[in-house]
N, CA, C and O atoms as a CHARMM CRD file, in Angstrom:
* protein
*
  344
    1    1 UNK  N    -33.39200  14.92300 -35.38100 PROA 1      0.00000
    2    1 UNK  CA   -32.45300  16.03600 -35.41200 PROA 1      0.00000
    3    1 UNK  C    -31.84200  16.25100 -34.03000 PROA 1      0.00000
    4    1 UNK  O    -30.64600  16.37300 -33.76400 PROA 1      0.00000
    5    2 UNK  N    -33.26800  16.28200 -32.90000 PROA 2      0.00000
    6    2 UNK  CA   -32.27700  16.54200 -31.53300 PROA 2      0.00000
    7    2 UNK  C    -31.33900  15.45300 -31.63700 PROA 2      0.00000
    8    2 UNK  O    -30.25600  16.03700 -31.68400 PROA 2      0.00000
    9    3 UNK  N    -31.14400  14.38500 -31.69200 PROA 3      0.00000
   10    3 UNK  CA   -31.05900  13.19900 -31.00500 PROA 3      0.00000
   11    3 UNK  C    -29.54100  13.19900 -31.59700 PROA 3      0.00000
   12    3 UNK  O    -28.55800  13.08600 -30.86600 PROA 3      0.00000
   13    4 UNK  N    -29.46200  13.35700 -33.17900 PROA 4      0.00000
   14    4 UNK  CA   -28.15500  13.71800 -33.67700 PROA 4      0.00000
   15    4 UNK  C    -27.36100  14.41300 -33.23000 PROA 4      0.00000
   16    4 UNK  O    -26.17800  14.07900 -33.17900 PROA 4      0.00000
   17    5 UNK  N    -27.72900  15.36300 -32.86700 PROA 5      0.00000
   18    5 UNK  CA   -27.14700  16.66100 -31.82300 PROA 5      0.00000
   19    5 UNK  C    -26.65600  16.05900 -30.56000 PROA 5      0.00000
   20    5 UNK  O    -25.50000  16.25900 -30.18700 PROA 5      0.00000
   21    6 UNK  N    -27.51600  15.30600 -29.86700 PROA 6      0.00000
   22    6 UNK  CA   -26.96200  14.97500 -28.08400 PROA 6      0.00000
   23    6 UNK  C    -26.26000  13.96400 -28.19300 PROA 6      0.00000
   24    6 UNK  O    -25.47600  13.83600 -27.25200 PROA 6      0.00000
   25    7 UNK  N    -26.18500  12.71900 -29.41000 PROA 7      0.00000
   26    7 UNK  CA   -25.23500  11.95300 -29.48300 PROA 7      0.00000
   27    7 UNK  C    -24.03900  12.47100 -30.24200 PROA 7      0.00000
   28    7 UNK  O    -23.07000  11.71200 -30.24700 PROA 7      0.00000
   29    8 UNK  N    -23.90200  13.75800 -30.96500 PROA 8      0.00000
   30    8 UNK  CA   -22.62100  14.44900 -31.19900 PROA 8      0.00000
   31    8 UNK  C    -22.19700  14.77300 -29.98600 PROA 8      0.00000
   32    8 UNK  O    -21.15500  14.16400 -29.74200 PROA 8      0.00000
   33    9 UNK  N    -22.58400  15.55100 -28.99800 PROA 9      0.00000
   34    9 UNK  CA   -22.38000  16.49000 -28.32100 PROA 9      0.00000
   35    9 UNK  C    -21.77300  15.13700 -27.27300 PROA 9      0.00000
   36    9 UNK  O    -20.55000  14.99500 -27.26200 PROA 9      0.00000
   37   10 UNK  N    -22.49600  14.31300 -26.54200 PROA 10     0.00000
   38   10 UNK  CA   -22.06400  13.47200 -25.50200 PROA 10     0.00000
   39   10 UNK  C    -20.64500  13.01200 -26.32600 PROA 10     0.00000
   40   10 UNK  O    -19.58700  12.94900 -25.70000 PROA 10     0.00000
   41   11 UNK  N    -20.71600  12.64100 -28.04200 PROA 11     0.00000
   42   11 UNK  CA   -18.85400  12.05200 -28.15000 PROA 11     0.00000
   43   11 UNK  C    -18.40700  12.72400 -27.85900 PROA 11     0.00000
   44   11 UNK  O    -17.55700  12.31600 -27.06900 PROA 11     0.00000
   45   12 UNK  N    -18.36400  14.17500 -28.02400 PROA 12     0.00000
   46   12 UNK  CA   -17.63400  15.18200 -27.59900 PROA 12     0.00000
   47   12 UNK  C    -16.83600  15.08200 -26.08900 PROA 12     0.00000
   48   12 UNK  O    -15.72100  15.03400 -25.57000 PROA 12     0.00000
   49   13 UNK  N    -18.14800  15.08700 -25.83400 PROA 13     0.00000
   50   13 UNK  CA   -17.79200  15.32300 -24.18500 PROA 13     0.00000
   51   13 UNK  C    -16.82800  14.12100 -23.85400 PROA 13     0.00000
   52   13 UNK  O    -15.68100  14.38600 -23.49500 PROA 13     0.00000
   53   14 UNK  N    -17.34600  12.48500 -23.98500 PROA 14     0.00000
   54   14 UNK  CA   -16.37600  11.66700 -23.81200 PROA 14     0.00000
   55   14 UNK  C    -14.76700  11.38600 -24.70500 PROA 14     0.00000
   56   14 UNK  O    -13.99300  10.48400 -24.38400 PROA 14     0.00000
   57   15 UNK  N    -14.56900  12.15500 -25.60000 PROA 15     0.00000
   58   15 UNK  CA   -13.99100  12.28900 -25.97800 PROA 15     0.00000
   59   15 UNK  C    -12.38000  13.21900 -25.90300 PROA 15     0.00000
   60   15 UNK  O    -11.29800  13.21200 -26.48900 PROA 15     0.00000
   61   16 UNK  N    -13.19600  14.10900 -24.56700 PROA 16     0.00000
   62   16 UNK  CA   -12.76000  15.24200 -24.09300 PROA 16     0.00000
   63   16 UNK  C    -12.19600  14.57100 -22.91000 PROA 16     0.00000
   64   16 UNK  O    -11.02200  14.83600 -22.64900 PROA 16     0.00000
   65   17 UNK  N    -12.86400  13.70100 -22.10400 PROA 17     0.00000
   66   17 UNK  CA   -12.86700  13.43200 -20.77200 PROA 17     0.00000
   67   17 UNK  C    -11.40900  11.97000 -20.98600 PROA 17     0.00000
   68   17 UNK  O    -10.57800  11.64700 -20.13800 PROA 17     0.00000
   69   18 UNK  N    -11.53700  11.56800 -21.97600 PROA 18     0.00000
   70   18 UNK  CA   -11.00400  10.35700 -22.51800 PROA 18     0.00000
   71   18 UNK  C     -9.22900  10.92600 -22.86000 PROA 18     0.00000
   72   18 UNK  O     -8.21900  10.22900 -22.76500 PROA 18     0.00000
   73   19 UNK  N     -9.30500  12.18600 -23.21000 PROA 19     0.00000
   74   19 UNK  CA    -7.75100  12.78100 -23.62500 PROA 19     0.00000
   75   19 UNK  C     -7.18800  13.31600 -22.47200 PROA 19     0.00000
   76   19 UNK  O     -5.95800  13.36200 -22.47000 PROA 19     0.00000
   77   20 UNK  N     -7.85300  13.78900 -21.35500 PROA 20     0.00000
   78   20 UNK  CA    -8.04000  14.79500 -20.30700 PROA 20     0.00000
   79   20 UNK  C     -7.65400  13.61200 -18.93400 PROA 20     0.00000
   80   20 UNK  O     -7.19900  14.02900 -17.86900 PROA 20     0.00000
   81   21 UNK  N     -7.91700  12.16500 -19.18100 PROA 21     0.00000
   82   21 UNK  CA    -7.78600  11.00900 -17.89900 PROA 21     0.00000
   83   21 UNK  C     -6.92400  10.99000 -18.01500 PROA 21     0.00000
   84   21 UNK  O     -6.30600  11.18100 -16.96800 PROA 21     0.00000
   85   22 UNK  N     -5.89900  10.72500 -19.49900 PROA 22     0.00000
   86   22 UNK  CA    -4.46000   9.63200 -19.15300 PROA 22     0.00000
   87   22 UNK  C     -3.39900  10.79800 -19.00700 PROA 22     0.00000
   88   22 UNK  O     -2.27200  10.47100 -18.63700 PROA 22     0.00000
   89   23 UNK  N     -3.74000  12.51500 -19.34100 PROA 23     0.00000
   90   23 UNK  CA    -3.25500  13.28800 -19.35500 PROA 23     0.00000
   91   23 UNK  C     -2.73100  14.18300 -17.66700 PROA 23     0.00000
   92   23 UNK  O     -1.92300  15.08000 -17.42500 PROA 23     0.00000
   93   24 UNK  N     -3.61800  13.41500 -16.85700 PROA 24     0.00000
   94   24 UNK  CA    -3.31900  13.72500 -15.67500 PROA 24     0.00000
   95   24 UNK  C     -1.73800  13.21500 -14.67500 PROA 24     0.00000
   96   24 UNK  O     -1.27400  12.08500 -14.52500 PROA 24     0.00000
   97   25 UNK  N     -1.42100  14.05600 -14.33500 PROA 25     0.00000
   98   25 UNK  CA    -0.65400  13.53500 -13.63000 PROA 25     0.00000
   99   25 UNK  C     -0.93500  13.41200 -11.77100 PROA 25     0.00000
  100   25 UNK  O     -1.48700  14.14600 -10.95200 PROA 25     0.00000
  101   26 UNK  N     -0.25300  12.13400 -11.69700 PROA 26     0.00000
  102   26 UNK  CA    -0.72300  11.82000 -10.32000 PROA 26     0.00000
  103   26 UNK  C      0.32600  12.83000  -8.79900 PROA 26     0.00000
  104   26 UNK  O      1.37400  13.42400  -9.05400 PROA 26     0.00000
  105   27 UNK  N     -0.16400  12.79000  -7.65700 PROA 27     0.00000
  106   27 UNK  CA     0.42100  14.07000  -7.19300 PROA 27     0.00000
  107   27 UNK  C      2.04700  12.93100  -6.46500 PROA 27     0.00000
  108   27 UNK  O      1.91200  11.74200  -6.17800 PROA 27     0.00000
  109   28 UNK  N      3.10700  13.53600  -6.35500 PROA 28     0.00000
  110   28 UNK  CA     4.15700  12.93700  -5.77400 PROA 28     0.00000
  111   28 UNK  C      3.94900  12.43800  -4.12200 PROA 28     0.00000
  112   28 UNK  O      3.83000  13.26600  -3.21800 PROA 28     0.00000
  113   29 UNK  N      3.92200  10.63700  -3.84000 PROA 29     0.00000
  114   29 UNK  CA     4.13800  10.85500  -2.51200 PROA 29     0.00000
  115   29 UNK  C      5.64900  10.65100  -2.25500 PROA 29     0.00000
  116   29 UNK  O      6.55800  10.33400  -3.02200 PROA 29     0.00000
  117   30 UNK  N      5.63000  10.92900  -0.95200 PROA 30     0.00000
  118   30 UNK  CA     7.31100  10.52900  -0.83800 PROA 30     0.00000
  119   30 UNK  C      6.91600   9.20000  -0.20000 PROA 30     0.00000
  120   30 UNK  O      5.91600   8.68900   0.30500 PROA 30     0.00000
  121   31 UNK  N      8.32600   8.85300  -0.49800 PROA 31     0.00000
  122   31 UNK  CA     8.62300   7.42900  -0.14600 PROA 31     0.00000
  123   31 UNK  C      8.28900   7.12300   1.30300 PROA 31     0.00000
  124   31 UNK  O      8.62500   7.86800   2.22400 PROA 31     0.00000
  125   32 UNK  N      7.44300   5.71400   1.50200 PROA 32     0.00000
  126   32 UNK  CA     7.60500   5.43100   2.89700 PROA 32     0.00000
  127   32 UNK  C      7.86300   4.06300   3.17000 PROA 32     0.00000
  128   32 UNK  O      7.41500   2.99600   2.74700 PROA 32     0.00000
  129   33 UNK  N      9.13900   4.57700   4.41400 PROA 33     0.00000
  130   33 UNK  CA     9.31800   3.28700   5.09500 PROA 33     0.00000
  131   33 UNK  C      8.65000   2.17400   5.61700 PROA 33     0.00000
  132   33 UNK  O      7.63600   2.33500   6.29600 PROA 33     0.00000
  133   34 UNK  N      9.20800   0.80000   5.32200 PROA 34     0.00000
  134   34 UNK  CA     8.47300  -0.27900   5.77300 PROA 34     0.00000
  135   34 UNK  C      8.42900  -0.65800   7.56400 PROA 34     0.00000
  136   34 UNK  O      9.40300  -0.82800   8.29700 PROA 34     0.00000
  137   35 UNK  N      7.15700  -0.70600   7.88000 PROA 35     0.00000
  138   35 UNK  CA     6.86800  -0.76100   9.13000 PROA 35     0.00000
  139   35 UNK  C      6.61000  -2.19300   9.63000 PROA 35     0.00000
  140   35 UNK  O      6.69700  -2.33700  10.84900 PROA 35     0.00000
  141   36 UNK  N      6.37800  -3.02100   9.06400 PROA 36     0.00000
  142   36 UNK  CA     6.45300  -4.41500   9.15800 PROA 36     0.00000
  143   36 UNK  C      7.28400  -5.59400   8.69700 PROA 36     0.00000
  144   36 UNK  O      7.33400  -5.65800   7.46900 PROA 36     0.00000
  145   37 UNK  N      7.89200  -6.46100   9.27600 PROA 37     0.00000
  146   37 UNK  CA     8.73000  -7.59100   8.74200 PROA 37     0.00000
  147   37 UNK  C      8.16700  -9.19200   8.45600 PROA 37     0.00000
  148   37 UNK  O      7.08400  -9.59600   8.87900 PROA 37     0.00000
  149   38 UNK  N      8.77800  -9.71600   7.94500 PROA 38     0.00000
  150   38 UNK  CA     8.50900 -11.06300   7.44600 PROA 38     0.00000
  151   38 UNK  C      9.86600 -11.49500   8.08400 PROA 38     0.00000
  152   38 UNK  O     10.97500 -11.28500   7.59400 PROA 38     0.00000
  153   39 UNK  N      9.47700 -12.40600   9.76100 PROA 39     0.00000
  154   39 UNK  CA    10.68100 -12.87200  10.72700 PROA 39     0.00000
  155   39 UNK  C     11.11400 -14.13200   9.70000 PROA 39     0.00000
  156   39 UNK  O     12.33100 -14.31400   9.65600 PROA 39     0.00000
  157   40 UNK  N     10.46800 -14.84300   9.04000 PROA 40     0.00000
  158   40 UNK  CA    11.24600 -16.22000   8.19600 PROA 40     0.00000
  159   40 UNK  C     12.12900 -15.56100   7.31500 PROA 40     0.00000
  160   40 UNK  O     13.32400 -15.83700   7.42000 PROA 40     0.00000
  161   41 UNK  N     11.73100 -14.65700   6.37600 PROA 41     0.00000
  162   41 UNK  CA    12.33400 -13.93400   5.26400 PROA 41     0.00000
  163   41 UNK  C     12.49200 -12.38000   5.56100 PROA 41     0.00000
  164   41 UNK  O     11.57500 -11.79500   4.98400 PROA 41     0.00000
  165   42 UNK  N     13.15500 -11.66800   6.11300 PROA 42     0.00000
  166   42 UNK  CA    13.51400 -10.72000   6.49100 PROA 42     0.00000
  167   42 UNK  C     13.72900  -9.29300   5.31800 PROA 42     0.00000
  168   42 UNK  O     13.88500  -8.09500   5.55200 PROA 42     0.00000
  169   43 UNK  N     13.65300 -10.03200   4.06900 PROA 43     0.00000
  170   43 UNK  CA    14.22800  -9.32100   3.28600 PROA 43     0.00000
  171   43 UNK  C     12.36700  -8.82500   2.67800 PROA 43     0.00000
  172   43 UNK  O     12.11600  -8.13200   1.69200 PROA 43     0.00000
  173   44 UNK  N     11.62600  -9.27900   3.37800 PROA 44     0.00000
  174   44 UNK  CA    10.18300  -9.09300   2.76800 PROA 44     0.00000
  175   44 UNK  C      9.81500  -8.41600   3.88900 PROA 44     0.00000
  176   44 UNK  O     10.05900  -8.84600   5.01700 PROA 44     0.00000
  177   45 UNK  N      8.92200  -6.80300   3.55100 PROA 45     0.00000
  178   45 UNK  CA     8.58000  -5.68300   4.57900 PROA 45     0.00000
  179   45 UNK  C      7.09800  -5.53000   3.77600 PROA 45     0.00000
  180   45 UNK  O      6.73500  -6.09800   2.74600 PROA 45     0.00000
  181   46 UNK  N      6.42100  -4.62100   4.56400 PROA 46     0.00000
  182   46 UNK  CA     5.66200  -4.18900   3.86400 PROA 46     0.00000
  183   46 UNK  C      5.22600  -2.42300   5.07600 PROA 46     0.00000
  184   46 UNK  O      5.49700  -2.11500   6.23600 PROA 46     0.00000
  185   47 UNK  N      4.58200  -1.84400   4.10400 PROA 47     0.00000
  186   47 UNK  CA     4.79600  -0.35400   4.68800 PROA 47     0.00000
  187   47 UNK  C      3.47400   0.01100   5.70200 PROA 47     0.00000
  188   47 UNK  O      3.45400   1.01100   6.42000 PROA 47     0.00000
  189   48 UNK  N      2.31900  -1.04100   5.61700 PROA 48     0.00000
  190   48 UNK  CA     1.37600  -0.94300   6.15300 PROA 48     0.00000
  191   48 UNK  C      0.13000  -0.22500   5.20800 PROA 48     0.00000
  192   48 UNK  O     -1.02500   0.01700   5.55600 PROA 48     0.00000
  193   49 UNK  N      0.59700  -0.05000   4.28000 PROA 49     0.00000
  194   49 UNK  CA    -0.27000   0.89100   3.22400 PROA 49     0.00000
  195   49 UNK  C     -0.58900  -0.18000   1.87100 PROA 49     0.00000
  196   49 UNK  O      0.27800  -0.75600   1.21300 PROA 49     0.00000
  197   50 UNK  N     -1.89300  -0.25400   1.69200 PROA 50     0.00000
  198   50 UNK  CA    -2.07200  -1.12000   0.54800 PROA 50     0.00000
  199   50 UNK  C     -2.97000  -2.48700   1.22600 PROA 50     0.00000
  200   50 UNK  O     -3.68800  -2.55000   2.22300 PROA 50     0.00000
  201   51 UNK  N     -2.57900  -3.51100   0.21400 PROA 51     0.00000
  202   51 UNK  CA    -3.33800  -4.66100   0.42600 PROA 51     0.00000
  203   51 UNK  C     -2.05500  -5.67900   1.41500 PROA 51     0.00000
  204   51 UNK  O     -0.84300  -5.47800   1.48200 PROA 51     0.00000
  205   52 UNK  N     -2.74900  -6.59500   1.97500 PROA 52     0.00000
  206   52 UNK  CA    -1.74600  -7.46000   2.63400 PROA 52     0.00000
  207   52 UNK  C     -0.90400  -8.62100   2.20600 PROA 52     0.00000
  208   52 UNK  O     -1.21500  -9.73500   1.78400 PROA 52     0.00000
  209   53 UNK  N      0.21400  -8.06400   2.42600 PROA 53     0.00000
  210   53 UNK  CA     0.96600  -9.04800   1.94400 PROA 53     0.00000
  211   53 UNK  C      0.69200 -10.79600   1.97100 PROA 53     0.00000
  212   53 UNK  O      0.24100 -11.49600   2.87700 PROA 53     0.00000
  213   54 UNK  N      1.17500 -11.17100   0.55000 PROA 54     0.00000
  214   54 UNK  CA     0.73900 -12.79700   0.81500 PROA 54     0.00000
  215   54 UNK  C      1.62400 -13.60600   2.40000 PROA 54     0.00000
  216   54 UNK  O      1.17900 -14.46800   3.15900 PROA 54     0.00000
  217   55 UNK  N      2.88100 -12.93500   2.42000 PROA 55     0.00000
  218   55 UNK  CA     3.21900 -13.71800   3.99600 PROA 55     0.00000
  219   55 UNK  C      2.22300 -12.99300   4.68300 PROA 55     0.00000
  220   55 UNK  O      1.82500 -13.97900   5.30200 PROA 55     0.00000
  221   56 UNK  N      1.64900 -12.28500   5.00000 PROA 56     0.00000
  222   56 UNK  CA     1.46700 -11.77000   6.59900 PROA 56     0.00000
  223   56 UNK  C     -0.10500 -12.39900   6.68800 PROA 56     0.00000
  224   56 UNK  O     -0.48600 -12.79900   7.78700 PROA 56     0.00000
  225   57 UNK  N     -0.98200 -12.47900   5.56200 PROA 57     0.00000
  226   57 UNK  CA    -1.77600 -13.14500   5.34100 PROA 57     0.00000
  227   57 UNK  C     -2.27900 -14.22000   7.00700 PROA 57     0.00000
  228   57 UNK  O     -2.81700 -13.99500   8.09100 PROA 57     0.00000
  229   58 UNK  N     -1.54300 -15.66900   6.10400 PROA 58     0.00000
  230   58 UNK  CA    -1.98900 -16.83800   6.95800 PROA 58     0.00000
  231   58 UNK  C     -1.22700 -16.48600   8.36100 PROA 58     0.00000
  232   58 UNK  O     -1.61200 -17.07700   9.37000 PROA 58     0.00000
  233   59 UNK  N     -0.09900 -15.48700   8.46300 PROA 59     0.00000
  234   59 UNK  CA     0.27600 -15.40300   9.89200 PROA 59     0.00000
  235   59 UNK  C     -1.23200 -14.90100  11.02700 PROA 59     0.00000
  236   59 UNK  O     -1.43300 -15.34300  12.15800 PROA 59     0.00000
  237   60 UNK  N     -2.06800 -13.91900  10.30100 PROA 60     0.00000
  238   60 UNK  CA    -2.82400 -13.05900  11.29100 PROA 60     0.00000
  239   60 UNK  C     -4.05200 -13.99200  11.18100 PROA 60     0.00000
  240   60 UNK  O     -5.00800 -13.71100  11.90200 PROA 60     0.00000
  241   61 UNK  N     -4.13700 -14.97000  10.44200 PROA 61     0.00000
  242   61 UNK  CA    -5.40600 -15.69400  10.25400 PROA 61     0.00000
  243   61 UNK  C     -4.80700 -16.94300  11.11900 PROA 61     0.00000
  244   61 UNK  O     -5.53900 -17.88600  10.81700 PROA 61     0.00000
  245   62 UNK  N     -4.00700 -17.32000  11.88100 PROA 62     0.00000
  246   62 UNK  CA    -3.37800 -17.99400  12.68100 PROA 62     0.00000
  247   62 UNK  C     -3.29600 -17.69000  14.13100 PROA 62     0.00000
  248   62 UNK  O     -3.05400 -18.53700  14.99000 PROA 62     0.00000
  249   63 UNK  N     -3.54800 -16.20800  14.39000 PROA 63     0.00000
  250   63 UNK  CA    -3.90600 -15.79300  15.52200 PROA 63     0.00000
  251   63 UNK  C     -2.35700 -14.68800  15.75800 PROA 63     0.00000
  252   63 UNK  O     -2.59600 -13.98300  16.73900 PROA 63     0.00000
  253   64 UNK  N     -1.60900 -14.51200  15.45700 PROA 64     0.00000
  254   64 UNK  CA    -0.75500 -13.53700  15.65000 PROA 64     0.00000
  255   64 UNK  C     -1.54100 -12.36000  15.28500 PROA 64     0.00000
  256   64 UNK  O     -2.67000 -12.49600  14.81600 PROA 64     0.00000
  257   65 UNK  N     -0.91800 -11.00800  15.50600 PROA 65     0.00000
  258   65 UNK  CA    -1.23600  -9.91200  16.01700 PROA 65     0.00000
  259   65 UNK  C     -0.16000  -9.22000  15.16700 PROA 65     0.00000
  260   65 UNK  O      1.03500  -9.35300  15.43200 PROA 65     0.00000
  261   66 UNK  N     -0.72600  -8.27700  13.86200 PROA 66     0.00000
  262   66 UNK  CA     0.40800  -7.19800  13.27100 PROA 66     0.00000
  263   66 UNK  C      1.31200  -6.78800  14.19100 PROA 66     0.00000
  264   66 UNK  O      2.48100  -7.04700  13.90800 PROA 66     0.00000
  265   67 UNK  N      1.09000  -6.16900  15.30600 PROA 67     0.00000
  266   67 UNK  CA     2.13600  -5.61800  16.09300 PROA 67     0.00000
  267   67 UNK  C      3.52900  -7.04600  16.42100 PROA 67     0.00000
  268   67 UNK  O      4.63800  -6.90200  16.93700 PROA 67     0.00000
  269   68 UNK  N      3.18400  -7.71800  16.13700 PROA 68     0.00000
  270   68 UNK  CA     4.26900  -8.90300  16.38100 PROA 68     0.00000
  271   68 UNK  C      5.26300  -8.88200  15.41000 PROA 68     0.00000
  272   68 UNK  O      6.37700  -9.39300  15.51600 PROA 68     0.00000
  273   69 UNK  N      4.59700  -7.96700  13.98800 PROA 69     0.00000
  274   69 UNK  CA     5.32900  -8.29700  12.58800 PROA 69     0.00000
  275   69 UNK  C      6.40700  -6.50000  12.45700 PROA 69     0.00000
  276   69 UNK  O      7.12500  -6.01100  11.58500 PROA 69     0.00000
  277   70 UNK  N      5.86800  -5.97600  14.10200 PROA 70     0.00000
  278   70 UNK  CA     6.20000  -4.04500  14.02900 PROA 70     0.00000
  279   70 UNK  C      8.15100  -4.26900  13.57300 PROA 70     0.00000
  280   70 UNK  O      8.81500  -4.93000  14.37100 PROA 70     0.00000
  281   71 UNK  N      8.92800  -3.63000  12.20500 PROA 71     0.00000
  282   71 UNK  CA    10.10100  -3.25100  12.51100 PROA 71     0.00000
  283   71 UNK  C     10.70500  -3.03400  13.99700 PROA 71     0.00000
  284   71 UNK  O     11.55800  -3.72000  14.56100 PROA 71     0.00000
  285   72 UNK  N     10.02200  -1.88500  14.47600 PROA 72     0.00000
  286   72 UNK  CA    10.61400  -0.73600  15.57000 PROA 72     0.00000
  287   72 UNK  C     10.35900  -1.93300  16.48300 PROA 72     0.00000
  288   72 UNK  O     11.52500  -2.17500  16.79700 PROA 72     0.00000
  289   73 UNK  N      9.59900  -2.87800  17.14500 PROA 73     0.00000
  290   73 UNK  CA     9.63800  -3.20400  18.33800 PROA 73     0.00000
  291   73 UNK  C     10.53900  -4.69200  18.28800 PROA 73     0.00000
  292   73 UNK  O     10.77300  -5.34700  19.30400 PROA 73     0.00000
  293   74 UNK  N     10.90400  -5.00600  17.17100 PROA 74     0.00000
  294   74 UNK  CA    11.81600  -5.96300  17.09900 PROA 74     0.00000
  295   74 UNK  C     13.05400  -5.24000  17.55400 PROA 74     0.00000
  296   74 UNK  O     13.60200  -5.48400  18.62800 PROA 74     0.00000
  297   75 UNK  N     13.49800  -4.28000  16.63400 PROA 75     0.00000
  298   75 UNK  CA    14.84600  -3.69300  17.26500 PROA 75     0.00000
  299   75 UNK  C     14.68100  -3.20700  18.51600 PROA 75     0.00000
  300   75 UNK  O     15.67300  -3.17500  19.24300 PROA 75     0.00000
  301   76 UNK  N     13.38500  -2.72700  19.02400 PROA 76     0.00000
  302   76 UNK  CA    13.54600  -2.61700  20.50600 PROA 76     0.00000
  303   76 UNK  C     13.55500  -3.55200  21.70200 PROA 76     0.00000
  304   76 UNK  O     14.07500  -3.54000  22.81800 PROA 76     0.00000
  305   77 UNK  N     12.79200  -4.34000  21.03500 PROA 77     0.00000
  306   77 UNK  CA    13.39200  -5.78500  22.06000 PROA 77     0.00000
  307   77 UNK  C     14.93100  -6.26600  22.10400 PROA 77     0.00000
  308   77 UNK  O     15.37300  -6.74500  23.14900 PROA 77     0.00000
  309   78 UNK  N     16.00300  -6.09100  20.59000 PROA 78     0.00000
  310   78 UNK  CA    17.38900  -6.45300  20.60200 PROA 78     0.00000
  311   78 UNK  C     17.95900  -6.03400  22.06400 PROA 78     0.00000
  312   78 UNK  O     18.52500  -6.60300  22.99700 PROA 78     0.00000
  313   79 UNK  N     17.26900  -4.06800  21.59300 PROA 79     0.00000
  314   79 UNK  CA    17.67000  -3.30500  22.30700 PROA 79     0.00000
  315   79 UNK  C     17.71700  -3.96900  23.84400 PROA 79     0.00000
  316   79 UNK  O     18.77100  -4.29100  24.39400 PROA 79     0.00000
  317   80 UNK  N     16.27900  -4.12800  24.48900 PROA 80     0.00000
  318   80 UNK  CA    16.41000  -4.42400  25.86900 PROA 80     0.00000
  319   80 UNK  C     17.25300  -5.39400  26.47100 PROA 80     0.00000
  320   80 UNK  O     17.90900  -5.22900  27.49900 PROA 80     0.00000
  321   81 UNK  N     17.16800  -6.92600  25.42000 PROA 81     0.00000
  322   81 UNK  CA    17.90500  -7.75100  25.73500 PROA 81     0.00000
  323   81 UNK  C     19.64100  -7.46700  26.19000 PROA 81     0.00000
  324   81 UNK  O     20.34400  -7.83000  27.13200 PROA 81     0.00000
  325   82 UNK  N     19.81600  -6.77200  25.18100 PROA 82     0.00000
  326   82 UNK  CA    21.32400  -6.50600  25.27900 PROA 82     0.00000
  327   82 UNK  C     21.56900  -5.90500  26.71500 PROA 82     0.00000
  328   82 UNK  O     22.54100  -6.33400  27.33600 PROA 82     0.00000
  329   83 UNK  N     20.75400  -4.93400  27.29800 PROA 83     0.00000
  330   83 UNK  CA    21.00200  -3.89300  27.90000 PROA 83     0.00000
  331   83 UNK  C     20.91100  -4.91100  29.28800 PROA 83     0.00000
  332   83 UNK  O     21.61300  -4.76600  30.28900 PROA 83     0.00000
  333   84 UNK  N     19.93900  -5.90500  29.10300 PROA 84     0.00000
  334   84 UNK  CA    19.90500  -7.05900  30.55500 PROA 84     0.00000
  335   84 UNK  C     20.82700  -7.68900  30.12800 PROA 84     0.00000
  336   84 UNK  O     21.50900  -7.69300  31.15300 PROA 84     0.00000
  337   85 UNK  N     21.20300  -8.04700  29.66100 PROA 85     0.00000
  338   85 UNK  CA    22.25200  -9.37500  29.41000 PROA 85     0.00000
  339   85 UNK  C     22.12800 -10.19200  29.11800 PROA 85     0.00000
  340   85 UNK  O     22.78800 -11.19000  29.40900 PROA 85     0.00000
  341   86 UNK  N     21.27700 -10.11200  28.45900 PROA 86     0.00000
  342   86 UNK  CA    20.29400 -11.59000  28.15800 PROA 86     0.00000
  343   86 UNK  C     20.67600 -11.77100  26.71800 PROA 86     0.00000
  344   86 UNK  O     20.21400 -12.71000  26.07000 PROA 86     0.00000
């Protein structure tokens, strides 16, 4: 008799928990910009958030350094060059 009872009661519960998961909604992030480049293919970024991209992969297992792959310090190097003349 218990036993009928706690295996009603637990469908319940999973049953509850089961309508109640897909019913959630997830909270809004805002969008974020990509902080890293792919110098062969340019058109491939990644935001720094998540798993690593398949390019950037064999680059850092090669001995380069994420900061080599930074958006901002590429355009800031354009930047300097221009400004020497170089």
């Amino acid at each position: 008799m218990q036993k009928a009872q706690l295996e009603e009661r637990l469908h319940r519960i999973w049953l509850a928990d089961k309508a109640t998961r897909f019913e959630r909604n997830r909270r809004p992030y805002p969008p974020v910009r990509p902080k890293y480049r792919n110098p062969k293919h340019p058109s491939e970024t990644w935001s720094g958030r998540g798993r690593l991209p398949r390019w950037l992969q064999p680059q850092l297992r090669g001995g380069r350094q994420l900061d080599d792959f930074l958006i901002e310090r590429a355009s800031v190097q354009k930047r300097q060059t221009k400004l020497s003349g170089g």
